[in-house]
N, CA and C of each residue as an Amber inpcrd file, in Angstrom:
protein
   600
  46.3410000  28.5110000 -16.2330000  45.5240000  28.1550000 -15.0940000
  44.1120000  27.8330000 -15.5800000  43.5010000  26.8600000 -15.0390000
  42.2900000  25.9480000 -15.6090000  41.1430000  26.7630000 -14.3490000
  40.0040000  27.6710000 -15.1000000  38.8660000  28.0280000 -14.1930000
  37.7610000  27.4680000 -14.6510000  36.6120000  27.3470000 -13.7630000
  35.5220000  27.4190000 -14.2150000  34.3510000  28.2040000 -14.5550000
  33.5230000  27.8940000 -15.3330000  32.2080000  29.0240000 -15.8130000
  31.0780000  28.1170000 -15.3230000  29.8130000  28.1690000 -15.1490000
  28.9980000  27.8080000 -14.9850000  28.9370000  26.6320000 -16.2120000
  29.0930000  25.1560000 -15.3070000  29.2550000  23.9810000 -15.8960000
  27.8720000  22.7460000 -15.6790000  27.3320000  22.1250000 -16.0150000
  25.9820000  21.1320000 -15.9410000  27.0680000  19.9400000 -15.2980000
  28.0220000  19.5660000 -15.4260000  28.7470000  18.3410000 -15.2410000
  29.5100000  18.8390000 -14.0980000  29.5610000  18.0920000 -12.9590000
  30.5760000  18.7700000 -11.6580000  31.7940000  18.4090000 -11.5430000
  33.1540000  18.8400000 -11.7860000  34.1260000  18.4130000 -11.5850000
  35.0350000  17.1840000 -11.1110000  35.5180000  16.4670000 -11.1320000
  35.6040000  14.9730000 -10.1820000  36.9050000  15.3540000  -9.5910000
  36.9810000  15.0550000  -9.0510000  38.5050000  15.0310000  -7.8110000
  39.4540000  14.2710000  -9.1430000  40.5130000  14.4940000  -8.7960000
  42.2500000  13.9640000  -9.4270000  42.0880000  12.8720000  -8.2000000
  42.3870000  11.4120000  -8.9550000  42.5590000  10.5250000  -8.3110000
  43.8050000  10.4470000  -8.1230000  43.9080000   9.6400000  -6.8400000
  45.0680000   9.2790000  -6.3640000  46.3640000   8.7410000  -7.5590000
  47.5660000   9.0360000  -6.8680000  48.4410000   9.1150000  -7.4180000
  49.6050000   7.4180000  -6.9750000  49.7420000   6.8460000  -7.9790000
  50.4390000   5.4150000  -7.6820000  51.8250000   5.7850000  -7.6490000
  52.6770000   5.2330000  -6.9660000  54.3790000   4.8810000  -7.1740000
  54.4320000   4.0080000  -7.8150000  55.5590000   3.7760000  -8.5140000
  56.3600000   2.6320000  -9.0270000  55.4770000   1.2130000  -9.0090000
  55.9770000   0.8670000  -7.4200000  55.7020000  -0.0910000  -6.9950000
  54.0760000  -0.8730000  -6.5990000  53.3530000   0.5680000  -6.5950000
  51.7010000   0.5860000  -5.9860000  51.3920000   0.0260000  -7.1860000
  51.6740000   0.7320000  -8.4680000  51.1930000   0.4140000 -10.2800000
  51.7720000  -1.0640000 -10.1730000  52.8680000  -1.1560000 -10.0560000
  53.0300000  -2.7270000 -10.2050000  52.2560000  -3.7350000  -9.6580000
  52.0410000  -3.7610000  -8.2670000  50.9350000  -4.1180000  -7.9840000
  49.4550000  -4.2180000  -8.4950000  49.0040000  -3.0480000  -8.9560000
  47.4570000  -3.1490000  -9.1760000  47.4230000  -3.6480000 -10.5530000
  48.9980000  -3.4510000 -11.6180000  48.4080000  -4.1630000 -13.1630000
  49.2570000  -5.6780000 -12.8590000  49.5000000  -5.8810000 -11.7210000
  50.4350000  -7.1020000 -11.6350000  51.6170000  -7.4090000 -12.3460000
  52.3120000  -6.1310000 -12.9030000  53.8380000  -6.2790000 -13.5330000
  54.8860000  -6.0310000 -12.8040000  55.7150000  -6.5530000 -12.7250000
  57.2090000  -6.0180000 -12.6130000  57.5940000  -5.1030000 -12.3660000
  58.0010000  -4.4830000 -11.6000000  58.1600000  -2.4450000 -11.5150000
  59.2820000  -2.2450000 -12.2270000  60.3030000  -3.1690000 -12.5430000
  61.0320000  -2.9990000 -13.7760000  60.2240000  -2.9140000 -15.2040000
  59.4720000  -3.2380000 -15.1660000  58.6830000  -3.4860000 -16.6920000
  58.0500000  -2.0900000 -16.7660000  57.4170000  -1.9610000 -15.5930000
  57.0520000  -0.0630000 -15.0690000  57.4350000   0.7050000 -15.6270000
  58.3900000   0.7700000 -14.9800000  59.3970000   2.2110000 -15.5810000
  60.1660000   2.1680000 -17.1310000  60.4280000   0.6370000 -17.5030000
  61.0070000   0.7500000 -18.9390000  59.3960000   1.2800000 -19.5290000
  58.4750000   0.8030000 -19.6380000  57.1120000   1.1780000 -20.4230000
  56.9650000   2.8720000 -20.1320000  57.3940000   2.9170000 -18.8460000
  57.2500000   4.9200000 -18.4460000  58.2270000   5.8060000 -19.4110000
  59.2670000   4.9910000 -19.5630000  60.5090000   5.4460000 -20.3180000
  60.4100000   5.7440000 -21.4100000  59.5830000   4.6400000 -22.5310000
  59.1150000   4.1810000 -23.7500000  58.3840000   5.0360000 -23.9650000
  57.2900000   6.0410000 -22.9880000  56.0000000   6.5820000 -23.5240000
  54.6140000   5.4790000 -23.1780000  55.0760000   4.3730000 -22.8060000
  53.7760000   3.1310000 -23.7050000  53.0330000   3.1740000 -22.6630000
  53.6920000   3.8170000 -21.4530000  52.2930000   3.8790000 -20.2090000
  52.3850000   5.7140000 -19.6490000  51.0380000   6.1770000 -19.5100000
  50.9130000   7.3560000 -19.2940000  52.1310000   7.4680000 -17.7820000
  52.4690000   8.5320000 -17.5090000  53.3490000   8.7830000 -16.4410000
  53.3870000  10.1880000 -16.1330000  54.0500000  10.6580000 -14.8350000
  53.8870000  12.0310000 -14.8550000  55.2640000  12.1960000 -13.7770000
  56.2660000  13.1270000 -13.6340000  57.3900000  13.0420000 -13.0510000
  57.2150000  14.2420000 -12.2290000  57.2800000  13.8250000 -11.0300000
  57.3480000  14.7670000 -10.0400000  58.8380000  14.7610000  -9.7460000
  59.5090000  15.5440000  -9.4940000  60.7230000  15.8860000  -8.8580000
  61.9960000  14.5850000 -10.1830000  62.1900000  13.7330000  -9.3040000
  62.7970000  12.5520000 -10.1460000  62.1110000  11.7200000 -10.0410000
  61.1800000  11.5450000  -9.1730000  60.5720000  10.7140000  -9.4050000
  59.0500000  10.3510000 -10.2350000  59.0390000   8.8580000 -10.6340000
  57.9080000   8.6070000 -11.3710000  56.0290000   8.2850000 -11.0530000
  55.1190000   8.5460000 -11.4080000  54.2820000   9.1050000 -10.3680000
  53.3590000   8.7830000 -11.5960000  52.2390000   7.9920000 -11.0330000
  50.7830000   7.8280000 -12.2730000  49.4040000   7.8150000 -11.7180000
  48.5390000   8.5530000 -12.4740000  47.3360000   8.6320000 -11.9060000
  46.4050000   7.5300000 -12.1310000  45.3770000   7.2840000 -11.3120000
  44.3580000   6.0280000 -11.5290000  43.7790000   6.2990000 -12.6770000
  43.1270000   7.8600000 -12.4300000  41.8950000   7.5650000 -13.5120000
  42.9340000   7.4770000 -15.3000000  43.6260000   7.6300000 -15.3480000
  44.6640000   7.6970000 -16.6640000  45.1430000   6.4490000 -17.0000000
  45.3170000   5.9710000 -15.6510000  46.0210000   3.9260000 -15.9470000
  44.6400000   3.6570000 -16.4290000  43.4610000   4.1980000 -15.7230000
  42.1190000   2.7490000 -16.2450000  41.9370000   3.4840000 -17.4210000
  41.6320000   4.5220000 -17.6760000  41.2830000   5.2090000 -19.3430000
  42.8350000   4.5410000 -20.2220000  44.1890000   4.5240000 -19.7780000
  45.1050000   3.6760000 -20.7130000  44.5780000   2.1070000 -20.8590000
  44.1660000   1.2900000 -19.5450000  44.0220000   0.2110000 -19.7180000
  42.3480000   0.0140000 -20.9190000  41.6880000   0.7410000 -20.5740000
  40.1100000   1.1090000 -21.4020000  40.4850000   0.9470000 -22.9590000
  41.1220000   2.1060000 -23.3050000  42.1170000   2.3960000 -24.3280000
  42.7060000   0.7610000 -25.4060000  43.6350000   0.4310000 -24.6130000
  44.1880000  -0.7250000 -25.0100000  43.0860000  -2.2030000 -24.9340000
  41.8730000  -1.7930000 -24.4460000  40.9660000  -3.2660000 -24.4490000
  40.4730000  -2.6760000 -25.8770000  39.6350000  -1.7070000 -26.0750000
  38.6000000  -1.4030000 -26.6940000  39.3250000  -0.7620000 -28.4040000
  40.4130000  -0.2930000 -27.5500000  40.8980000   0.7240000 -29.0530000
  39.9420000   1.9440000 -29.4540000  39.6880000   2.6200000 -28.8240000
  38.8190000   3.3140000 -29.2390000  39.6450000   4.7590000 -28.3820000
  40.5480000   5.4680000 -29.3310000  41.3450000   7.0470000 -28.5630000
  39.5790000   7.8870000 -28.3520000  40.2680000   9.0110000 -27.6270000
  39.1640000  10.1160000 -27.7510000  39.3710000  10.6990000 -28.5920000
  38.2420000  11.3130000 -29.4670000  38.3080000  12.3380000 -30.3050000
  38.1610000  13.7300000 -29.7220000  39.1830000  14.4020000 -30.0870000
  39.2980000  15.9150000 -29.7500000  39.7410000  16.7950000 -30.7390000
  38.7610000  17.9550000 -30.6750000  39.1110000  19.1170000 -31.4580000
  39.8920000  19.8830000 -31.2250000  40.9080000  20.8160000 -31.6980000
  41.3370000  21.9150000 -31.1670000  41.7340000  23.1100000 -31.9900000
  40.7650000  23.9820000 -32.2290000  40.7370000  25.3030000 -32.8890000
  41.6600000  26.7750000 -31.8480000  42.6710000  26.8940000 -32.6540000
  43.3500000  27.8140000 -32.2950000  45.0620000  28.2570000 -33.4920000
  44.8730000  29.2570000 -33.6340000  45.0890000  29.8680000 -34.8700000
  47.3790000  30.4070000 -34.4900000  47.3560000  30.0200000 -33.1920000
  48.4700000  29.9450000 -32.6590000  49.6650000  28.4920000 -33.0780000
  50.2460000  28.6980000 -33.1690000  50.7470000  27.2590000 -33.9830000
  51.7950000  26.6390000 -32.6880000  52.0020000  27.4530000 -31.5770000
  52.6040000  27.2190000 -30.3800000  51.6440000  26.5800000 -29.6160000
  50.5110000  26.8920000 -29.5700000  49.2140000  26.4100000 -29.1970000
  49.1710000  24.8400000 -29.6110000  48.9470000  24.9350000 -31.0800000
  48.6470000  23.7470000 -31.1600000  49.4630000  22.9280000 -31.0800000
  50.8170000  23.1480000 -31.2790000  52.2980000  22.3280000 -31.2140000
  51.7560000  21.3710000 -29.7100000  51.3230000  22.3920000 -28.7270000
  51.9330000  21.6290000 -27.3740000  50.2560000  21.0120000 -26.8960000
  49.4930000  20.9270000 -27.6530000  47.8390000  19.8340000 -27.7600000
  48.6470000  19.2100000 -28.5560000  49.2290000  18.7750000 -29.6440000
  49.3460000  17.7940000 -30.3110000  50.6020000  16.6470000 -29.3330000
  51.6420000  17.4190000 -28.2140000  52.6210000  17.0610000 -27.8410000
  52.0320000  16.3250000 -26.2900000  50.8870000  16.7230000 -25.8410000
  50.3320000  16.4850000 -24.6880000  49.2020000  15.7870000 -25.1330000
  48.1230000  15.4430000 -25.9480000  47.7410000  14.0470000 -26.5010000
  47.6600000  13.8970000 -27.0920000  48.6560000  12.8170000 -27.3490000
  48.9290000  11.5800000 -28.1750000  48.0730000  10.3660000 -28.6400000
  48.6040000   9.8490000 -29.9570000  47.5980000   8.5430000 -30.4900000
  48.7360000   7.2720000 -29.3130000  47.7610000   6.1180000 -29.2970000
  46.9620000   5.9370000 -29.7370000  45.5280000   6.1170000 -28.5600000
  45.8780000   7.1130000 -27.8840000  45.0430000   7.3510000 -26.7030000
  44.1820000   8.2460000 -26.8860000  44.3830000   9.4050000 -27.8710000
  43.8290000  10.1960000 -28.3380000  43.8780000  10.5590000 -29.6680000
  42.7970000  10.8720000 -30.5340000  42.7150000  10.9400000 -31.7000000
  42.4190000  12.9040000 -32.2900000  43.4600000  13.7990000 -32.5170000
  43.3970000  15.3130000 -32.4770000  43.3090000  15.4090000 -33.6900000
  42.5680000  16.8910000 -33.6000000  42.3710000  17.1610000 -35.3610000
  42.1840000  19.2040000 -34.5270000  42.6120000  19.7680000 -35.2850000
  43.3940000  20.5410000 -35.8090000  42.4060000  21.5180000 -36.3130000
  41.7060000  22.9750000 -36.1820000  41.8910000  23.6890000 -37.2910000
  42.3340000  25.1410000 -36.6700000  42.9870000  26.1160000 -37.8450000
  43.6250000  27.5590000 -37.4830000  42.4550000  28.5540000 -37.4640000
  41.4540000  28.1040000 -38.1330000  40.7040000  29.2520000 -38.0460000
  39.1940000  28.5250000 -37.5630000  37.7200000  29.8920000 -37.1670000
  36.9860000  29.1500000 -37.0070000  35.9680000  28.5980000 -38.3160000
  36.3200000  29.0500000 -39.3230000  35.7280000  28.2040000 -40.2750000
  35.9400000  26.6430000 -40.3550000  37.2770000  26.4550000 -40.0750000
  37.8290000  24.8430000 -40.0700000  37.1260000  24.2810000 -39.4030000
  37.3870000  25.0620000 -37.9450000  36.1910000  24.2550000 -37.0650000
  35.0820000  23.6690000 -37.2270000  34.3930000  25.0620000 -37.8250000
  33.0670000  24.5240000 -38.0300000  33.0720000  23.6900000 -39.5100000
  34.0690000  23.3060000 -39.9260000  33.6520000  21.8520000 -40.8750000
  33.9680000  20.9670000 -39.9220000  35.2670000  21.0890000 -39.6960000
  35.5180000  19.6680000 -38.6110000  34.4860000  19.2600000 -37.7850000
  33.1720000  20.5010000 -37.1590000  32.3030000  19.5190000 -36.2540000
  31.4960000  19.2970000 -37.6400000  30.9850000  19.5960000 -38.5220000
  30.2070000  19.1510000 -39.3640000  29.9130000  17.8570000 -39.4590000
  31.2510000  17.7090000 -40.0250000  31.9710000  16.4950000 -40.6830000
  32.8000000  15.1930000 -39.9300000  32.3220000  15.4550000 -38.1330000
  33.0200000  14.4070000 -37.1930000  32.3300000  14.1040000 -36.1260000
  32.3870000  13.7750000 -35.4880000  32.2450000  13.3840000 -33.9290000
  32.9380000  13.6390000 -33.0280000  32.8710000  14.6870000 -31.8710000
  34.0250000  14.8840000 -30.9510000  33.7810000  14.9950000 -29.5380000
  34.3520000  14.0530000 -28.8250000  34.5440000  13.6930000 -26.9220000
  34.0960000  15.3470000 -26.6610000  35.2090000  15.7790000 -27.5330000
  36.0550000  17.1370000 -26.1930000  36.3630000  18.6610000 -27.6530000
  35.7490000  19.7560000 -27.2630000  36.5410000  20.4770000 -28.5660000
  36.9780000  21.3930000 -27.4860000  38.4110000  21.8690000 -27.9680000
  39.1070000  23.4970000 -27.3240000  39.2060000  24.2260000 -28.0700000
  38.4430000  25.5400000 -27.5310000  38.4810000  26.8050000 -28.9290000
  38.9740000  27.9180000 -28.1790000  39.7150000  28.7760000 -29.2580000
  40.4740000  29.3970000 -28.8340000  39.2190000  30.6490000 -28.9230000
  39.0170000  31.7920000 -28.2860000  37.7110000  33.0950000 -28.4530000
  38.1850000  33.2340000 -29.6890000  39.6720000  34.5080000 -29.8960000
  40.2050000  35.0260000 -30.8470000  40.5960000  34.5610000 -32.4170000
  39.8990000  34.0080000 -33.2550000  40.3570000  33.4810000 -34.4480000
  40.3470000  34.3600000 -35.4960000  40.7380000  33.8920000 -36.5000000
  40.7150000  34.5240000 -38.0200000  38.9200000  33.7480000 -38.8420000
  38.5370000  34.5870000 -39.7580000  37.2930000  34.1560000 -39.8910000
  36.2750000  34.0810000 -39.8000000  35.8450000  33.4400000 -38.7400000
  34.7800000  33.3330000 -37.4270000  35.6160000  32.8950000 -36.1930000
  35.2950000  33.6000000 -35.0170000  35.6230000  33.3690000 -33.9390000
  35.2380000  32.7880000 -33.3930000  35.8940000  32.3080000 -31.7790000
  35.4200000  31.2700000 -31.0910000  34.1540000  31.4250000 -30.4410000
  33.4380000  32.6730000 -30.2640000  32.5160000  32.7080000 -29.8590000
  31.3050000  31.9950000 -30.5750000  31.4610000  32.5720000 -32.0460000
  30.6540000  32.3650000 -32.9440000  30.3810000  30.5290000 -33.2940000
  31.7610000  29.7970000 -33.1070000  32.0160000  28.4800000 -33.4850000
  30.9990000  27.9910000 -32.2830000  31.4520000  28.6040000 -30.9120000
  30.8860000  27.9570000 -29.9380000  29.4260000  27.9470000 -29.9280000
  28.7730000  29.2450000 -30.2610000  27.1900000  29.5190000 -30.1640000
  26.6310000  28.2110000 -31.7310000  27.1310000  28.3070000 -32.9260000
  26.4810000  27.2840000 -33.9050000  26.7670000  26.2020000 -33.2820000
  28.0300000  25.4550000 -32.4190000  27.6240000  24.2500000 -32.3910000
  26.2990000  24.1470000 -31.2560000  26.2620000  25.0560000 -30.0700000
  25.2790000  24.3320000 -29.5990000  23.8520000  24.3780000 -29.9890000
  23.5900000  25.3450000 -31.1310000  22.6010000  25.1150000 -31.7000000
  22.3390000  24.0340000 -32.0270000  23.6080000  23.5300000 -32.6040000
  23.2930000  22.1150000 -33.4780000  23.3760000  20.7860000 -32.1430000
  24.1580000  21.0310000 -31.2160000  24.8790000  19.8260000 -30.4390000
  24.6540000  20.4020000 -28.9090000  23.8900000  19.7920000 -27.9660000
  23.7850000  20.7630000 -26.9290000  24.9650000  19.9040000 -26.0080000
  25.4650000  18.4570000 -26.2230000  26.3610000  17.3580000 -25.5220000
  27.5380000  17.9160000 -25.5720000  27.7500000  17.8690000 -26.6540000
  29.5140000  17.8840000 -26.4610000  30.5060000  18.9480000 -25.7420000
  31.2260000  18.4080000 -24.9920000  31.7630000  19.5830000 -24.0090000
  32.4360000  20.3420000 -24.7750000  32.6090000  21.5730000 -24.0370000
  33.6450000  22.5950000 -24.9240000  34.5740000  23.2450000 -23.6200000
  35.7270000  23.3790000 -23.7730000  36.7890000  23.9610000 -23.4640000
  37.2680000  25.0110000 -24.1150000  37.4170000  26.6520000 -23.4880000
  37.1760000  27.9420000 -24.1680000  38.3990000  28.4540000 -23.8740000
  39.5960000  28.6540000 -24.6210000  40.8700000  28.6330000 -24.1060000
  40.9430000  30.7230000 -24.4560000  41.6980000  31.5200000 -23.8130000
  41.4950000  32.6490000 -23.8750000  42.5660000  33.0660000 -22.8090000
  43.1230000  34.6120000 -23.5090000  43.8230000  35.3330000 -22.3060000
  43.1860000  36.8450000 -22.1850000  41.9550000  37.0360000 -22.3270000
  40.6520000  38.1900000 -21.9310000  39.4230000  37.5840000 -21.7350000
  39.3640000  36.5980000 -20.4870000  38.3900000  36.3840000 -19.7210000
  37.3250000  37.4400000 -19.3670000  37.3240000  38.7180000 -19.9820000
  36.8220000  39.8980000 -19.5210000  36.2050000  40.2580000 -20.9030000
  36.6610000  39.7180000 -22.1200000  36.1110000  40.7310000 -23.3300000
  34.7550000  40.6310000 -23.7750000  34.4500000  40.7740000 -24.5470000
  33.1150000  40.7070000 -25.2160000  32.9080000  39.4340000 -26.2010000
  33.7700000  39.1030000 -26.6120000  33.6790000  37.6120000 -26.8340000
  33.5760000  36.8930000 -25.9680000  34.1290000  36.6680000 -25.0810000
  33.7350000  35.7480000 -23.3730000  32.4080000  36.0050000 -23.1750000
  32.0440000  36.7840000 -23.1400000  30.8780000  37.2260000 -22.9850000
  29.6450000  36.7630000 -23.8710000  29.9180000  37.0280000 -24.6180000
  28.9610000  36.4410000 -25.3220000  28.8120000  35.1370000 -25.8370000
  29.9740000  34.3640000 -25.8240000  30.2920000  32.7730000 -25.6930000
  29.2100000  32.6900000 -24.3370000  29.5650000  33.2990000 -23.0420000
  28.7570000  32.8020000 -21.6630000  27.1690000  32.5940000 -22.0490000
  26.8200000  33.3540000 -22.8220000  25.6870000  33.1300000 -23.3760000
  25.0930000  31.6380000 -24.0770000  25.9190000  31.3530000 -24.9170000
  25.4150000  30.3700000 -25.3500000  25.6280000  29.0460000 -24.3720000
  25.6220000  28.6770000 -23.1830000  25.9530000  27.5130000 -22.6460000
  27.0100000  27.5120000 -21.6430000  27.1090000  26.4330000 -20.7790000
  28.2340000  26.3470000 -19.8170000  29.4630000  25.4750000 -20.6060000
  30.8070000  26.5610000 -20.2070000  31.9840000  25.8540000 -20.2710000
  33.0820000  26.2100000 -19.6410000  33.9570000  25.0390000 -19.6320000
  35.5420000  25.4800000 -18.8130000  36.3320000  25.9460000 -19.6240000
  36.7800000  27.0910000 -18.7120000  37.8890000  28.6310000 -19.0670000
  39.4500000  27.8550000 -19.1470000  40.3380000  28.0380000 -20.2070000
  41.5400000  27.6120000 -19.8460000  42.0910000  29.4310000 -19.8180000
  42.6940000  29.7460000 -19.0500000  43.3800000  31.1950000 -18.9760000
  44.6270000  30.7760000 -19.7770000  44.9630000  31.9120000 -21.1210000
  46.1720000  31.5250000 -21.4300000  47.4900000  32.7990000 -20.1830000
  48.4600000  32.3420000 -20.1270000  48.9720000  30.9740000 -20.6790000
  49.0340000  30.0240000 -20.3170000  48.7450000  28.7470000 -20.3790000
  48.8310000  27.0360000 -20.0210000  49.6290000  25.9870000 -20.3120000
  49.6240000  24.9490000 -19.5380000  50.6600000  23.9870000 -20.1980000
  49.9200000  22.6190000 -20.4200000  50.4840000  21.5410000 -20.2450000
  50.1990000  20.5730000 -19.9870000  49.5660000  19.4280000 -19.2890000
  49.4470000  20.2940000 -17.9020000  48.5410000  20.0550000 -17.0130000
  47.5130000  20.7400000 -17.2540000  47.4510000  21.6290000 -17.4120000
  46.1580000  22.1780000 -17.7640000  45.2510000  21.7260000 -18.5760000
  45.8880000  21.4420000 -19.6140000  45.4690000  20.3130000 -20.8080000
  44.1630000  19.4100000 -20.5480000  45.6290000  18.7330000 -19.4660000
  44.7060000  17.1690000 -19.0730000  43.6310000  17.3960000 -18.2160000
  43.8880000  18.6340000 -16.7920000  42.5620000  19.1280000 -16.3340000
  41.8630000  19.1250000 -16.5170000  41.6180000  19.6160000 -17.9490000
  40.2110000  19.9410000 -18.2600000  39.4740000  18.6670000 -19.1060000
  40.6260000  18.0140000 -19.8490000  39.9270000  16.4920000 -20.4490000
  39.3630000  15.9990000 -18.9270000  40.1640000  15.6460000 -17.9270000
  39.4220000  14.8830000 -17.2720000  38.1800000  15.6470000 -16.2950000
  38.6790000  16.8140000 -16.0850000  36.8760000  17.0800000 -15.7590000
  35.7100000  16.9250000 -16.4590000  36.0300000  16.8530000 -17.7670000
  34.4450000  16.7260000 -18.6680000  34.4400000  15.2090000 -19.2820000
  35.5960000  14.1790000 -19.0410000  35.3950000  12.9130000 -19.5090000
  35.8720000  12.1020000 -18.2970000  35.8740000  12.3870000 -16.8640000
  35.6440000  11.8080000 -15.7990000  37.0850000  10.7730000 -15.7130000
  37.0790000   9.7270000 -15.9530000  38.3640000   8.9630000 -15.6950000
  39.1170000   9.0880000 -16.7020000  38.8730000   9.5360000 -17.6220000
  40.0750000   9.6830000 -19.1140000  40.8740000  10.3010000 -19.1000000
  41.6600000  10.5670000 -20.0810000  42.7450000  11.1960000 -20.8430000
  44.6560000  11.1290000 -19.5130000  45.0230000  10.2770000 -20.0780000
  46.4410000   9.7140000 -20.0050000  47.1730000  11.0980000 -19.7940000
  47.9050000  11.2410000 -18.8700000  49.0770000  12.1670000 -18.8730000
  50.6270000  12.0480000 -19.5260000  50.8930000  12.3890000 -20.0010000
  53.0400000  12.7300000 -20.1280000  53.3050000  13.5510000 -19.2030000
  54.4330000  13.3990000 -19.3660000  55.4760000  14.1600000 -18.5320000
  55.1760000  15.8540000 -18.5240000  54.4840000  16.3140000 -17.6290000
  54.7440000  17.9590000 -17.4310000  55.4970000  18.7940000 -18.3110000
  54.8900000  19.7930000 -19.0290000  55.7280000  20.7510000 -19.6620000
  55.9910000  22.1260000 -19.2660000  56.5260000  22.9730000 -19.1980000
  56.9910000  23.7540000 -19.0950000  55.9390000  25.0050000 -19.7670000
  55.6240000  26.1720000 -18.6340000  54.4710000  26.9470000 -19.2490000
  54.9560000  27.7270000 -20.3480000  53.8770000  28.1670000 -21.4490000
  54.4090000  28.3000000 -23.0670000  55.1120000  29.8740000 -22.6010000
């Protein structure tokens, strides 16, 4: 479940949701061409019941995507390998560009050494923890959003993360929606959905 902490950026509403036929319309294809591309992966999609179901702000960040070429860069520090299995399975290239570390030392090379949209840190690491990752970057970076993934919203690491800056809480455990929640609250029309997964 996706909460919030005291955030500078205000949440945006989940845009409306297209059928089949609405998407065909607004990119002017075929609703056969639709659903084989939904089938393929090659257009974001999201399956409610049996049926196929796509969000606006995800078609224009896919269509954005495919003009410009330019994925988001996202971090994701967490020392769980189930964790990261299902960020690497929920975004995908070439829409998103993920990088990976188990502990918070990695992290803190990876921001060193990159540029990143979006980072998710897990509190609990090996090393340095997420608190600690979170308080140096904003020393260094006061922009870049952070997403604070955790199942002791209550500890003393939360706590002292709250300190350094506003960010959004993912409560473990989460799935896939949750995921994308939180990309698109802090990057507004972005980040493409798949198909719903199943909570870890």
């Amino acid at each position: 479940m996706l909460s919030l902490i005291t955030i500078k950026r205000g949440l945006k509403e989940m845009s409306e949701l297209y059928t089949v036929k609405e998407l065909a319309q607004y990119l002017k294809f075929n609703p056969t061409t639709i659903v084989r591309m939904a089938s393929r992966g090659e257009i974001p999609a999201i399956k409610v019941g049996r049926q196929l179901r796509f969000d606006k702000s995800q078609i224009d960040r896919w269509l954005f995507t495919r003009t410009t070429g330019k994925p988001l860069n996202i971090l994701v520090a967490d020392d769980d390998d189930v964790i990261v299995k299902l960020f690497c399975a929920s975004l995908k290239e070439p829409l998103y560009r993920l990088t990976t570390a188990s502990n918070g030392q990695q992290a803190l090379q990876h921001l060193q050494n990159g540029n990143f949209d979006l980072v998710f840190l897990d509190l609990s690491m090996p090393v340095v923890d997420g608190a600690e990752v979170f308080g140096r970057l904003r020393m260094a970076d006061k922009q870049t959003p952070v997403a604070i993934m955790t199942g002791y919203p209550d500890s003393e690491l939360f706590k002292q993360a709250m300190g350094y800056g506003p960010f959004v809480v993912i409560n473990k455990p989460f799935n896939t929606s949750d995921i994308l929640t939180a990309v698109n609250s802090y990057l507004g029309n972005s980040s493409p959905q798949e198909t719903i997964t199943n909570k870890l």
